[in-house]
Structures are given as structure tokens and as C-alpha cells.
N, C-alpha and C positions, 0 to 999 in steps of 0.2 A: 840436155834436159837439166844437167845440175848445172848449168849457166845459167841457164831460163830459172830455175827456181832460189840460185842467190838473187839474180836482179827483184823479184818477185819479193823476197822477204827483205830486200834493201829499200824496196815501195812502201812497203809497209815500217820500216823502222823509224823511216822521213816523215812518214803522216803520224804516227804518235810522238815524234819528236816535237813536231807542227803543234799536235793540240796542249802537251804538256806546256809546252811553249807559251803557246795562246794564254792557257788557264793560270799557268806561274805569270804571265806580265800582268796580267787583270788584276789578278791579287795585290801585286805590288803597286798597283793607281791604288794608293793610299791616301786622304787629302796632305797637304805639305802642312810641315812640321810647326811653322812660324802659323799659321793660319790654325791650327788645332791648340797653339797656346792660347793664343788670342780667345777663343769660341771659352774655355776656360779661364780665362782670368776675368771676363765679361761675368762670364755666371756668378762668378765669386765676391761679385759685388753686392749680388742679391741676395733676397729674403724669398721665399716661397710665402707667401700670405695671403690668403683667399678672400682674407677677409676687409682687403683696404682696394678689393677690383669689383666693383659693380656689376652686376648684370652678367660676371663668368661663372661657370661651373664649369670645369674642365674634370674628365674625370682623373686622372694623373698628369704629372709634370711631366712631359716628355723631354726636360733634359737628363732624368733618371740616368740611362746610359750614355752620357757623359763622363767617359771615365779617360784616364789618363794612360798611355799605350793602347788605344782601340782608335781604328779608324772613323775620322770624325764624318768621312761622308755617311755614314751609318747612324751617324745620330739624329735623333727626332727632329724637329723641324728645319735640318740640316740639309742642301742639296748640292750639289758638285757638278760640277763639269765633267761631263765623260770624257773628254779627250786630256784635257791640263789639270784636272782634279783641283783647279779651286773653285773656293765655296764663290757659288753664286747667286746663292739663295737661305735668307734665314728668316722663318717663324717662326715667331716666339709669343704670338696673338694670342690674351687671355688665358695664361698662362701664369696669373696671379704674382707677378716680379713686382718686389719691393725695394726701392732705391735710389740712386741720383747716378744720374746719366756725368761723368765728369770729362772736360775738356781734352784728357789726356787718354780716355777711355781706349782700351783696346777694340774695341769696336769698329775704332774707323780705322785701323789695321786691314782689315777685310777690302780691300782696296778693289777688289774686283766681283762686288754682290753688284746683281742685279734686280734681286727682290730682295727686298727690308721689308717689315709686319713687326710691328712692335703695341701694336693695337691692344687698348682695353689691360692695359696694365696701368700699375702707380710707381711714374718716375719721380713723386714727391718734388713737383714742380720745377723741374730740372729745364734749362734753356735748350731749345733751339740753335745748338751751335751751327754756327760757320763750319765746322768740324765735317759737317752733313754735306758738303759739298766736295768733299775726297773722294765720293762715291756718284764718280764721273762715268759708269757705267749705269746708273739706274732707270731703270723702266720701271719699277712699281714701288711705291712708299705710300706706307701707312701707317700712322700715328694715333689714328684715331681714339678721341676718348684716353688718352693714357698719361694725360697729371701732367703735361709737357706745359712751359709756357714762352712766348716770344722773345725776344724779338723775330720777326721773318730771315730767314736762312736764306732766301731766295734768289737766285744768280745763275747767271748762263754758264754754268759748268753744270748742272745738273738736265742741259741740252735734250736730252733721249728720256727723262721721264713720259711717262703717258698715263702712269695713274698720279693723284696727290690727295690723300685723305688726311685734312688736318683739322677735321670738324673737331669741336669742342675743346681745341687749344686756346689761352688765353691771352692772344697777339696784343690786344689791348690797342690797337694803331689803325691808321690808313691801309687800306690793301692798296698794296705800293706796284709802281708803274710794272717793276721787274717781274710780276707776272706771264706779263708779254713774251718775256723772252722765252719759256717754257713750248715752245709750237710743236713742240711732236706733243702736246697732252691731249688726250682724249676723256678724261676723268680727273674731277676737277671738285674737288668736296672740299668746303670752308666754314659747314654751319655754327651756328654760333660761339663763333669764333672772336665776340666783341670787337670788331672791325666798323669803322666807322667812317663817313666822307662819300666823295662824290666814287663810282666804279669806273678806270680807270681806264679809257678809250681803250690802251694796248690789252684789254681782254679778247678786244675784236680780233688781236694777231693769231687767236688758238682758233682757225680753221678746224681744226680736226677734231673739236667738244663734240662729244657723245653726253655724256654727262655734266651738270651743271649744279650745285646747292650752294646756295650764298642764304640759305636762308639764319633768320636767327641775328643778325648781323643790323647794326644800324644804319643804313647806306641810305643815299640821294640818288635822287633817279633823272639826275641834269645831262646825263650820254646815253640814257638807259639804251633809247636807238643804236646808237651808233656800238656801242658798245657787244652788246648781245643781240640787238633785234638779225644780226648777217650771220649768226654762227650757223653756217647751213647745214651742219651735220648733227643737229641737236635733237637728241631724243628724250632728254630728260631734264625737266630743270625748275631748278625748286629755288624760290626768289620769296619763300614764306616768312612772315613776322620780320619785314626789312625795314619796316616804317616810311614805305615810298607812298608819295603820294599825287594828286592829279589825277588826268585822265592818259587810258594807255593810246599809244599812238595809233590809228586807225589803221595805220600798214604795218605795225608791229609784227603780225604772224604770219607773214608774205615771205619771208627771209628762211623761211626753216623746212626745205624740202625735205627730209627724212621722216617729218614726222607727219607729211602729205599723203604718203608710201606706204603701204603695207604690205611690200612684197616678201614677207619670210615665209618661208617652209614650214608649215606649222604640223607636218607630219616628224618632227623630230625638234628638241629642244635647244638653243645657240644661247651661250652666254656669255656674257662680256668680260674678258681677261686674257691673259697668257700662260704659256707652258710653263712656270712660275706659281700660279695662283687662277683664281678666279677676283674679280672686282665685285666688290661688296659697298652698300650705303644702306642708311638708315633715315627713311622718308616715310612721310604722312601717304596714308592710303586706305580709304575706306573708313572713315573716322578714324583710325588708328596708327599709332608711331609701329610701325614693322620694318623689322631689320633684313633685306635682304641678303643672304652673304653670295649669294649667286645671282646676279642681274640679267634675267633673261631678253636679249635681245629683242622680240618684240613688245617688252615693256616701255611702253611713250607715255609720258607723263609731265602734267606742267600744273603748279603749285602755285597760286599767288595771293594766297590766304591769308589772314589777319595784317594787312595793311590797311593806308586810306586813299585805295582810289576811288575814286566816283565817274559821274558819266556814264555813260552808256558802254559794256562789251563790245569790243572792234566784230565785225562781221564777219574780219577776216579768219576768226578763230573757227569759222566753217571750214577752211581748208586746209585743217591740223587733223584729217579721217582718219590717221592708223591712232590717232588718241587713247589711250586704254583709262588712264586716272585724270580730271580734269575737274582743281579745287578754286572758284572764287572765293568761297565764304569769308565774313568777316572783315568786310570793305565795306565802301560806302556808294556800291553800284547803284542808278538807277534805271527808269525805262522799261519795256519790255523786256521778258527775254527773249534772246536775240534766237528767231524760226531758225538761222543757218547752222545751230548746236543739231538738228536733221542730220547733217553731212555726215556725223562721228558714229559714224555705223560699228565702229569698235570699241566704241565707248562702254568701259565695266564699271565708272565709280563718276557719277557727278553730284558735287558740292555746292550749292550754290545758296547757303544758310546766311542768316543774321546780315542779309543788306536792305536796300530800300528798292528792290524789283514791285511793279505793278503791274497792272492789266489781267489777265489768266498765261494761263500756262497752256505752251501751246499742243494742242490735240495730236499733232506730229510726232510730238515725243515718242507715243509708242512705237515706232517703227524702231527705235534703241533696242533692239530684242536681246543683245550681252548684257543691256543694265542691271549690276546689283544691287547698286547703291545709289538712292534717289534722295537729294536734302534739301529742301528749299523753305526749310523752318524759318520764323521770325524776318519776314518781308510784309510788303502791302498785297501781296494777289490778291485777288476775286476770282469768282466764277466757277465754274464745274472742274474736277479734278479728273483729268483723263482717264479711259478708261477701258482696258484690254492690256494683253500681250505682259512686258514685264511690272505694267503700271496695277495690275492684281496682287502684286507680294506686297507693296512696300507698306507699313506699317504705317497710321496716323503721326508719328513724330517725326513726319517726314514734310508734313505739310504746317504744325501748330505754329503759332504767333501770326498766323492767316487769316485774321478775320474776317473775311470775304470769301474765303474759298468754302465749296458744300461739299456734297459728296461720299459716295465710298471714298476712304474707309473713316470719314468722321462722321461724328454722331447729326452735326448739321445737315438737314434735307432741302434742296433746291428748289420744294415747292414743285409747281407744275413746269416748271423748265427742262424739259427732253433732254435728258444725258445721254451721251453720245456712247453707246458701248459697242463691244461686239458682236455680232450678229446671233447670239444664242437667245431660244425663248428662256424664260421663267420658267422657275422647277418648279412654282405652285401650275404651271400653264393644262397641265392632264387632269386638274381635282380641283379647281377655281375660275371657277365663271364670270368671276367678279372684277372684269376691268374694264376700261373703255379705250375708242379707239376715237381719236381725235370730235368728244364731245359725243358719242355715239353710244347707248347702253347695248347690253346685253340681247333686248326687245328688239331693237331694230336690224340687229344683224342675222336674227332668227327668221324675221319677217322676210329679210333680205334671202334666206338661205331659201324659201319655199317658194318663194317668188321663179329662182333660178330652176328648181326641180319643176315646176309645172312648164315653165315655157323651154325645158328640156326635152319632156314626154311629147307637148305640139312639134317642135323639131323633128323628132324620131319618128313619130307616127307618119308626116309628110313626108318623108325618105322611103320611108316601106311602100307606101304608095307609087312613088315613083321612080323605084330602086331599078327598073327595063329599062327608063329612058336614061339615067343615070350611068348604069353601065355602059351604054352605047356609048354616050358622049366624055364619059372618061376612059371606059378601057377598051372603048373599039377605035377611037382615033389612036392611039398609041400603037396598037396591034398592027397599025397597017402602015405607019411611021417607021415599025422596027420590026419587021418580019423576019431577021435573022436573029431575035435574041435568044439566048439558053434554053433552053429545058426547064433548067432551074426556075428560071423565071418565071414560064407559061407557068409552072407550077405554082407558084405565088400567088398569081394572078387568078385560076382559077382553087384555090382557096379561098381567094376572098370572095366570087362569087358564091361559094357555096355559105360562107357565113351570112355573107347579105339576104339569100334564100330562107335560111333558117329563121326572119325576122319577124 
């Protein structure tokens, strides 16, 4: 027994050895020492300033604890590797950093981040180095909005990216071929980014675009095809204020299965990023500049607003259904509008303001039952303004610079032209007598109404009369046709003789 109960307490000294064990090496994944200088000598360059970062309110600095002998995977927007404890992850997004980003910066020390955020800060116009290319491990870079300016940094050592938000940098150049080389990207942000010249065939190479903004940007639409019309994986893509012009390619929206698809799960929310971050951009939607910072997966959307194309909308843009935001305005479209805008059964936001569209608008519409946002201001329409279903909310400045069009909800009345609505009467319809029905008053439907009650009463009366032979020849041929039916039945059956009796 005192054998059995040494081994028994030598069991037990082995598993708290175990866990002391465990919990002392965890402690010790501390991040490495050359990478926690680095993360400090970075800060030390800066100003904390609120006041020169646009659009942040952060409520504190979370490099606060950043302090010197504390373990740096502990610090705010600081992430580590669990297993090698280097940093592979740093946010530093809006975060109000005042300063210059310099060549020699300890920053590109970090040799092994995978997520960079340096978004919506003021690097006080600091270059784009070549520097940015050490960081041979990155999947996600965002600069966004933060006082950076070019030249392009761009080259195939930055292979594994798959986001690049470098909207509102001031590249001031051609967007240059070496984009191409970028093909694992899936997220692909450039807005006005002063980028000019033709779009660069090797955009075609990013197969794998999810995401797309070029807008903002002064660009030629000489490969527009070839270019973007194959990105098949494309759910998003904002090509606004690019100053393209022409008509769009008739096959242009043929190329873009994803945004054909509506297959998501909409019992639960999916959004686009990695265990790093979530992906964020800042797109036109619903008349309004909204900043997403979390890009929900079934959000599809295609931008091609204040340009000059003209012509007629390709047809093809019928077979873009899982559509949620879909902006023409502010081109130089003409023609109808195109019946096959039907298809976009998902459609929550259409734009289609300030062109040269004619004809009316088509009665179809209302089948859009997600529409919240209906624009088709300052065109040529005519005719009745549809009417039911979501086409009830939309306010009068949805239709003005129309002079053609009547209708609810403008003050113009169509006259005697039948608007097409849905099938409810008029609330005056129980306390007003006063309408007509295709040229008919009142009088004559009255006259009509006594006509049918007197040759009602001759009807009835000849039945009573000959209600014996009536029953024979309806309910005695049956009777003898079905001599096994229910109970139930014969019960029925003489019920209703007995009501006919009572006549």
C-alpha cells in the first residue's frame, strides 16, 4: 500500500511539475527584444495630434502602454505569433500620428508583419519607400488617407498581399504595369489617387478581385475590356469620377460571375478580411460617402458615376441579380431604361440621376421590393410614374428635372390617363359616390343595379316552381351513380333539400 501510494503521489508531483511548466514557458513567449526596440523607437518619432487627422476620434492612444521592460505582444494594436512570438501584426489606424515616415525608419525592422494599418493618420507627406518591400510576408496593407505620397513601391516581393488600400495617396503617375504582379490580391483600393493614362492590361492578372476602386483617378478606358470586364471574382467595383468615356461594351457585365450569385447565408453575417483585421473601404452608397470598416460579403456593388459615357446601358447588366448598390448617374446615357434592371431582385440603392434617359420608366420596377433608394432626377422621362410596392416611399426628388413625368407623388396630374396602381379601392370609396367608371355616372349603375334584383326575383320564383323536377334531375341521378357514398354525404344532400322546401 505504501508503494501504491508513493507511485500515486509521484503522479501527482509529474502533473503540477507539467502545468507549472506549461504556465512558466508561456510567460516567457515574451515578443523578441530587437522587435520591442523597434515598436519604440517607431513611436518616438511621433506627435500624438488629433488635430492634423481628419475624420479620427479615437478615444485614447493605444500605444499608452508602450513602455519599456513590458512585453510588447501586450501592447495595443500589437499582435504576435503564438508559437515564434514575432510581431505580425501592427495597428496603428487613426491613431492621430504626427510625423515622417524616414528611410532608415525602424519600422521596416519588423521583417516578419503580416498586417500593416497605418490608415488615417498625418505622415506629413512622407514617400512611399521601396523600404515597404522588406515586408515580404504581407497579406494586408493599409495606408489609407494618411498624408503618404508616391512614387509606387510596387514589385513582386510583396507576392502574398491580398488587401492594398492606398486611396487618397498622391502617386501623381501612371498606375504602372507592376500591379499585375500582385495575383494573390483580392482587395484592391486606389481612389483618388491622381493616377492618370490608359488601365494597364496586367490588371486582368488579379483573378482573384473581390474588390475594386479606381475611382477618383483620371484614367482611359482604351483596355477597359480587357482589362476588368474577366475579373470573375468581382463583387465590388467603383470606377467613379474616372473621366471615361464612350459607350460601355455591350458584353462588359458577362465576365463577372460572383456578382450573378447570390448564394450567401444570410442567416448569419460574413465579412471580408483575415484573422489580422477585417477589410474596410470607403464608397458612394445611397447618395452618401459611407465608410465601411467591415465589408460584408453579400455586399455587390458597381459605381460608374460622374463620368461621360453615353449610349445606351449594356442589357447585360441584367445578369449582375445578387446587385445590392447600382450607381449610373452623372453620365451622358441615353435611350430607355434598360426593362432587364427586372433581374436585380437584390437591388437596395439605384442611381440613375442627371443623364439624358427617355421614354417612361418602366411599370416593372416595382417588383424591386429591397428598393430603398430610387434616383432618376434631371433626365427626359415622360409618362406615369409607377406605382405600388417600394415605388410608395420614394419622395418627389426622385423624379424632378422630369418634365414629362405625372403622377404620385408630384403635384402634376395625368389627366384622364389610368395609372396603373395596386389593386386597392380609394379610401374616399365607403362616403363618395362621386366617380365614374369608364364614361358611366353614377345613374346608370344604379339603374343597372335594379335591373339585376328584379330579373334575380323571375329567376328565383321559377326554381320554386319547379324545385320536384330539379331535385330529380340533379340529385336523383347522382344518388343512383354513387349508392355507396357516406353518411356524411346523404346528409348534405338532404339538407339541402330541406332548404329548397323552405322556398
Amino acid at each position: 500500500m505504501g508503494f501504491l501510494l508513493s507511485n500515486y503521489q509521484l503522479t501527482i508531483c509529474i502533473l503540477l511539475y507539467s502545468l507549472i511548466f506549461c504556465f512558466s514557458s508561456s510567460s516567457t513567449h515574451l515578443c523578441h527584444n530587437d522587435e520591442s526596440t523597434a515598436l519604440l523607437q517607431f513611436k518616438q518619432l511621433f506627435s500624438f495630434n488629433c488635430s492634423v487627422s481628419d475624420g479620427c476620434y479615437p478615444s485614447s492612444n493605444n500605444t499608452d502602454n508602450w513602455k519599456d521592460g513590458t512585453d510588447c505582444c501586450a501592447w495595443g494594436g500589437v499582435t504576435c505569433d503564438n508559437t515564434t512570438s514575432h510581431v505580425i501584426g501592427l495597428d496603428l489606424s487613426c491613431k492621430c500620428l504626427y510625423g515622417t515616415i524616414h528611410p532608415n525608419s525602424s519600422l521596416f525592422n519588423l521583417v516578419h508583419l503580416q498586417h500593416l494599418d497605418l490608415s488615417e493618420n498625418n505622415f506629413n507627406h512622407s514617400e512611399i519607400l521601396p523600404s515597404f518591400g522588406r515586408f515580404t510576408n504581407l497579406t494586408h496593407l493599409d495606408l489609407y488617407s494618411s498624408n503618404l505620397s508616391g512614387p509606387s513601391f510596387i514589385n513582386g516581393t510583396l507576392r502574398h498581399l491580398r488587401l492594398l488600400d492606398l486611396s487618397f495617396i498622391d502617386f501623381t503617375g501612371e498606375l504602372l504595369n507592376s500591379i499585375g504582379q500582385l495575383e494573390s490580391l483580392e482587395e484592391l483600393f486606389l481612389g483618388y489617387c491622381n493616377l492618370f493614362g490608359t488601365i494597364p492590361t496586367s490588371l486582368g492578372n488579379l483573378t482573384r478581385l473581390i474588390g475594386l476602386d479606381l475611382g477618383g483617378n483620371k484614367l482611359i478606358n482604351d483596355q477597359f475590356t480587357s482589362s476588368i470586364g474577366h475579373l470573375k471574382n468581382l463583387e465590388v467595383l467603383y470606377l467613379n469620377d474616372c473621366n471615361f468615356s464612350g459607350t460601355l461594351p455591350s458584353k462588359f457585365f458577362e465576365g463577372m460571375p460572383s456578382m450573378m450569385m447570390d448564394d450567401e447565408d444570410k442567416s448569419f453575417l460574413n465579412y471580408m478580411g483575415s484573422r489580422y483585421g477585417y477589410y474596410s473601404v470607403t464608397i458612394k452608397n445611397k447618395g452618401l460617402d459611407m465608410t465601411f470598416t467591415r465589408i460584408i460579403t453579400t455586399l455587390k456593388a458597381v459605381d460608374f458615376s460622374h463620368n461621360k459615357f453615353d449610349g445606351k446601358i449594356p442589357i447585360s447588366i441584367g445578369r449582375l441579380k445578387a446587385l445590392r448598390v447600382l450607381n449610373f448617374s452623372r453620365n451622358g446615357f441615353t435611350g430607355p431604361i434598360p426593362l432587364s434592371l427586372v433581374n436585380l431582385t437584390e437591388l437596395e440603392s439605384l442611381d440613375l440621376s442627371q443623364n439624358k434617359f427617355s421614354g417612361e420608366i418602366p411599370q416593372q420596377l416595382t417588383s424591386l421590393t429591397f428598393l430603398e433608394v430610387f434616383d432618376v432626377s434631371q433626365n427626359n422621362l415622360t409618362g406615369i410614374i409607377p406605382r405600388g410596392q417600394q415605388f410608395e416611399t420614394f419622395s418627389n426628388t426622385s423624379y424632378e428635372g422630369n418634365l414629362g413625368l405625372c403622377g404620385f407623388p408630384l403635384s402634376k396630374n395625368c389627366g384622364n390617363v389610368q395609372i396603373a396602381e395596386s389593386p386597392t379601392l380609394p379610401s374616399s370609396f365607403s362616403h363618395n359616390f362621386k366617380f365614374k367608371f369608364d364614361g358611366f355616372g353614377w345613374e346608370a349603375v344604379l339603374m343597372g343595379y335594379g335591373c339585376g334584383v328584379l330579373l334575380g326575383l323571375l329567376i328565383g320564383s321559377y326554381i320554386i316552381q319547379r324545385k320536384e323536377e330539379w331535385l330529380v334531375r340533379i340529385f336523383g341521378v347522382k344518388m343512383r351513380q354513387h349508392g355507396k357514398r357516406s353518411k356524411k354525404v346523404w346528409k348534405k344532400i338532404a339538407h339541402t333539400k330541406s332548404i329548397l322546401n323552405c322556398l
